[in-house]
PyMOL CGO cylinders between C-alpha atoms (Angstrom):
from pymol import cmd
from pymol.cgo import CYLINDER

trace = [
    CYLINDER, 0.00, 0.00, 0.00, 1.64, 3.06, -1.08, 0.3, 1, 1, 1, 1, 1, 1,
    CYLINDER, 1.64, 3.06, -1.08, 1.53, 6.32, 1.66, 0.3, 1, 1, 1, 1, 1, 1,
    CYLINDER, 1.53, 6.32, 1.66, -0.98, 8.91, 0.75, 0.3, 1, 1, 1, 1, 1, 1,
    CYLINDER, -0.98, 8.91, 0.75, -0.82, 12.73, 1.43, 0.3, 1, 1, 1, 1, 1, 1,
    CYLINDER, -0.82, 12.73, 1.43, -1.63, 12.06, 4.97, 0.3, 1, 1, 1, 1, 1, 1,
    CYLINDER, -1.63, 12.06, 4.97, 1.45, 10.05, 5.84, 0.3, 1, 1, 1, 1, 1, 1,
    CYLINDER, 1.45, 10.05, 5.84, 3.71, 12.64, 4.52, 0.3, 1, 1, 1, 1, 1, 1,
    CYLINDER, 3.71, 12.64, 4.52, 1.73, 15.45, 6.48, 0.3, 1, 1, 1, 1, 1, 1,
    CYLINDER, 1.73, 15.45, 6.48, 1.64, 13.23, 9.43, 0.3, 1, 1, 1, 1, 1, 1,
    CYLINDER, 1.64, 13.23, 9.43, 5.66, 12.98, 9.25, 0.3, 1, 1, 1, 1, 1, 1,
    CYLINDER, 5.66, 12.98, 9.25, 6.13, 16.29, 8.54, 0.3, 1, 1, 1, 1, 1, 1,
    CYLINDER, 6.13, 16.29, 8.54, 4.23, 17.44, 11.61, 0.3, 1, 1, 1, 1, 1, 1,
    CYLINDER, 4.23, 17.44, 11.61, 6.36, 15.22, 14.12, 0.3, 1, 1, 1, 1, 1, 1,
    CYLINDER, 6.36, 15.22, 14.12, 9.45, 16.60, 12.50, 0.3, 1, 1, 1, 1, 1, 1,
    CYLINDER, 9.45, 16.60, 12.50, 8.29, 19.44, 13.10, 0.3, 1, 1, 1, 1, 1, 1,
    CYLINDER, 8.29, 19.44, 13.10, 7.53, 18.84, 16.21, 0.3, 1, 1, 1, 1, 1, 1,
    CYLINDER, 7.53, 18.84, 16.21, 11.06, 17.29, 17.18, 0.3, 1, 1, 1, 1, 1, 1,
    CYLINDER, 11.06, 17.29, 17.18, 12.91, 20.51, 15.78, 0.3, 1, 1, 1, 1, 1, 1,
    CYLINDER, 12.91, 20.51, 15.78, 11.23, 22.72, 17.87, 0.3, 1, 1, 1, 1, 1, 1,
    CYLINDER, 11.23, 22.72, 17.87, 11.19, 20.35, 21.64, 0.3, 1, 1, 1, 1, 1, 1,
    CYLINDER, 11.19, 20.35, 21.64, 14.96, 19.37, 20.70, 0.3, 1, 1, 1, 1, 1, 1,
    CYLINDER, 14.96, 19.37, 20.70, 17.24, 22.54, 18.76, 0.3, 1, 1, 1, 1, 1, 1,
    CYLINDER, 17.24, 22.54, 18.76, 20.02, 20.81, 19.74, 0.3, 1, 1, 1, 1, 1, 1,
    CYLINDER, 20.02, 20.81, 19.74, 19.31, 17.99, 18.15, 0.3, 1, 1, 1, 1, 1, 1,
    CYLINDER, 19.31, 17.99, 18.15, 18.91, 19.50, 14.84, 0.3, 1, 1, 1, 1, 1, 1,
    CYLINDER, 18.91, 19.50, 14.84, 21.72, 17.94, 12.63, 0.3, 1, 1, 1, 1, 1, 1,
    CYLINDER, 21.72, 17.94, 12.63, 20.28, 14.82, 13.49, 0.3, 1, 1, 1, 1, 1, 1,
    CYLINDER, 20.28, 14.82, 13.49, 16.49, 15.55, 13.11, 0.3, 1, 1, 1, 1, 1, 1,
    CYLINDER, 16.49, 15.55, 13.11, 17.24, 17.02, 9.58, 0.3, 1, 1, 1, 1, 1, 1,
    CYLINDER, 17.24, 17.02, 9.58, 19.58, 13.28, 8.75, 0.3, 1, 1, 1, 1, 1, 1,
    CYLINDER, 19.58, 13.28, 8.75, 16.19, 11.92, 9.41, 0.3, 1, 1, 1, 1, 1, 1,
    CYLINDER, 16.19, 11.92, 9.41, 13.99, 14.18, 7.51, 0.3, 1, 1, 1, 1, 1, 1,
    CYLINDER, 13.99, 14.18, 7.51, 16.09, 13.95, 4.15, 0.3, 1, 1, 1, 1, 1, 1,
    CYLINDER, 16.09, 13.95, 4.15, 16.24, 9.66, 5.33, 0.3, 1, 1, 1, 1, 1, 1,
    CYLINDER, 16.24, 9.66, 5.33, 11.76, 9.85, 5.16, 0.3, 1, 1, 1, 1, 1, 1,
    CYLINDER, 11.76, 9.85, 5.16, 12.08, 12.47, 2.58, 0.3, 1, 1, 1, 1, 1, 1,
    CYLINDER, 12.08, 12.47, 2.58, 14.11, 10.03, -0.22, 0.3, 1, 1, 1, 1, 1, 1,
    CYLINDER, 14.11, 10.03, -0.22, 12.09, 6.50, 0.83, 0.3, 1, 1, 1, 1, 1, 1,
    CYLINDER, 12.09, 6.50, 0.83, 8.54, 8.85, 0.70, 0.3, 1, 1, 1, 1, 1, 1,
    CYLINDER, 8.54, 8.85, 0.70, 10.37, 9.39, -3.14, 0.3, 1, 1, 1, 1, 1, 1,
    CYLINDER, 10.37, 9.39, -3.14, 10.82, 6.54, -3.94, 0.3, 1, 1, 1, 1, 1, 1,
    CYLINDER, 10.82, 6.54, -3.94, 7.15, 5.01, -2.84, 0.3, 1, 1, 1, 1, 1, 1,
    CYLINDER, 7.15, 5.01, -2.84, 5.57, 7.95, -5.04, 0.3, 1, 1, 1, 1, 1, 1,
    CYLINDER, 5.57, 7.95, -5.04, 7.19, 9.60, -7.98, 0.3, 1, 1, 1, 1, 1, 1,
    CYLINDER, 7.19, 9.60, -7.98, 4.85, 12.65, -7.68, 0.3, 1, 1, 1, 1, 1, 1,
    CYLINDER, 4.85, 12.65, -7.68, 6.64, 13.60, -4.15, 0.3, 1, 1, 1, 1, 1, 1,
    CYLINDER, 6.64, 13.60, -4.15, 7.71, 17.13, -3.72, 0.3, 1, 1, 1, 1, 1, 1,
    CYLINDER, 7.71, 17.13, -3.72, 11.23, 16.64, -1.57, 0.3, 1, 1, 1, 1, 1, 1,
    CYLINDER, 11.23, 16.64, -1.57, 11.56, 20.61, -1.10, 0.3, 1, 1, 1, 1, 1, 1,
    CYLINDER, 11.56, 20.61, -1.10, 7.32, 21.09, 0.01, 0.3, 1, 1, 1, 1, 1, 1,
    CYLINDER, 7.32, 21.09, 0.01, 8.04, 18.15, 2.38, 0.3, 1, 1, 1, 1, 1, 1,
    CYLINDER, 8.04, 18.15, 2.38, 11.04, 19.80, 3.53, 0.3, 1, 1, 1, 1, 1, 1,
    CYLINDER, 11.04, 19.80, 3.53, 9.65, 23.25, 3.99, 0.3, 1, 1, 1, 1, 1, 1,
    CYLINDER, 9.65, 23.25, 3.99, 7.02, 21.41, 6.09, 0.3, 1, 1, 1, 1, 1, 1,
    CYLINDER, 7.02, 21.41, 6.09, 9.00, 19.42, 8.44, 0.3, 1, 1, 1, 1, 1, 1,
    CYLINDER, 9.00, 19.42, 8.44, 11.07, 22.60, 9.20, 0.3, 1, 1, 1, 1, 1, 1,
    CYLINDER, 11.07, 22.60, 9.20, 10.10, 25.16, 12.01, 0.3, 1, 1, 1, 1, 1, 1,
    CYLINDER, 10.10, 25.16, 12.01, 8.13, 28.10, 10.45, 0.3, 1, 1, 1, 1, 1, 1,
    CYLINDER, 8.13, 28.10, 10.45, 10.71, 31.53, 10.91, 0.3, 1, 1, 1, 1, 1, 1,
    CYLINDER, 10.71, 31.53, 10.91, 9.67, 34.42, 12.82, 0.3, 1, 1, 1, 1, 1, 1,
    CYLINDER, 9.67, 34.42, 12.82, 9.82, 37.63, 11.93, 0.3, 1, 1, 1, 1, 1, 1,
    CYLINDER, 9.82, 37.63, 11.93, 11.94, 39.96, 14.04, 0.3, 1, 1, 1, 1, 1, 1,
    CYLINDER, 11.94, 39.96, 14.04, 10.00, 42.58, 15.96, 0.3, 1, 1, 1, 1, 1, 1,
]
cmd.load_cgo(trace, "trace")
């Protein structure tokens, strides 16, 4: 069974999720989101690496 749109959102989220409860571990959360990002690729040809990216990365705030 392939993973739908879901799974990847699902992912994305606890990556997410793991950047921002663990900044010091973020060489190793990003070895892990390029590691989902290239087997997601390979289960569906239609996967966009950079959106997925993009997603699984903390959202930047603006400076005040």
């Amino acid at each position: 069974m392939a993973m739908s749109r879901k799974h990847y959102r699902a992912f994305a989220d606890i990556l997410r999720q793991a950047h921002q409860d663990h900044p010091e571990a973020r060489d190793a959360i990003e070895q892990i989101t390029q590691g989902i990002a290239g087997t997601c690729a390979q289960d569906n040809r239609h996967f966009r690496r950079q959106q997925f990216y993009d997603a699984a990365r903390p959202k930047a705030t603006p400076c005040a």
